[in-house]
Phi, psi and omega in degrees: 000123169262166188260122172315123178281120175324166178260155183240171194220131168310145141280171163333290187292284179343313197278339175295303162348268201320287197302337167304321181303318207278310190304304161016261209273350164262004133244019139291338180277331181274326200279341166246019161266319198282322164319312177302304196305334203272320187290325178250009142344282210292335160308312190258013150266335189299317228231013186296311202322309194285322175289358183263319182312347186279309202276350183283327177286301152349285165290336178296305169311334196265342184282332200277303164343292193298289167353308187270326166301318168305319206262335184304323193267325166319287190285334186299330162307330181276307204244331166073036178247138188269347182255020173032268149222183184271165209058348167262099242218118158249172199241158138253141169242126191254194218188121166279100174229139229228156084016062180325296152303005170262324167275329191286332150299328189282281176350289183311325172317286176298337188050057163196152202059072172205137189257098181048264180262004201240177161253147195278038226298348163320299206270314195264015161320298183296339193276333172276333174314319191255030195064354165310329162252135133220160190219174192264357186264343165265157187218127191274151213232125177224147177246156144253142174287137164274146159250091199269116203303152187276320155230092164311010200227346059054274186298336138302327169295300191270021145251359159285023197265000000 
């Protein structure tokens, strides 16, 4: 049989420790928070040219994006090919639409999709989504998505084989 281990109890003094200790180390952490903020000033005064080229490519890259997503749906719309060009993809994503009150009445009729007192639109988006339901005021929706691939130089690459 084994015995229950005494309880042990901080003192006084330990606990002053720890807190001598806590004051410590949170003002070494400010004093090398206000040291790091002096340090990276100067990096980014040092290094402003390159970081705005950064941030320029940046936007740039991000406008080229939107772009390609508009021109991605332009063709996927002419031809209805999910695949484009290479690095580029398109998804369907669907989507429900439905007449709310006309489900929140149905809902109430039926006693499904419901949170106690209220409707649920969550669940019964899922129950038409997954086909489990159907009704004539709702409808699955399918969009297409641009997918732009993540290493485009991959994908560019394996149409150059």
């Amino acid at each position: 049989m084994t015995t229950a281990a005494e309880p042990t109890f901080v003192t006084k003094e330990q606990l002053a420790e720890k807190v001598q200790l806590l004051a410590t180390l949170r003002a070494d952490a400010a004093a090398r928070a206000a040291s790091n903020s002096l340090l990276i000033a100067a990096f980014n005064a040092t290094h402003a040219e390159t970081l705005a080229e950064e941030r320029r490519l940046k936007a740039e890259a991000f406008r080229i994006e939107a772009e390609l997503r508009v021109d991605g749906l332009e063709v996927y719309g002419a031809t209805e090919g999910k695949h484009p060009c290479p690095g580029i993809d398109i998804d369907m994503t669907k989507s429900i639409v439905y007449d709310r009150q006309l489900a929140e009445a149905w809902s109430i009729e039926h006693d499904v999709a419901r949170i106690p007192s209220k409707f649920d639109e969550d669940a019964f988006t899922k129950l038409v989504k997954s086909k489990a339901l159907v009704v004539d005021f709702a409808k699955i929706e399918e969009n297409p998505k641009v997918t732009i691939a993540r290493d485009l130089e991959k994908a560019l690459a394996a149409v150059a084989k």
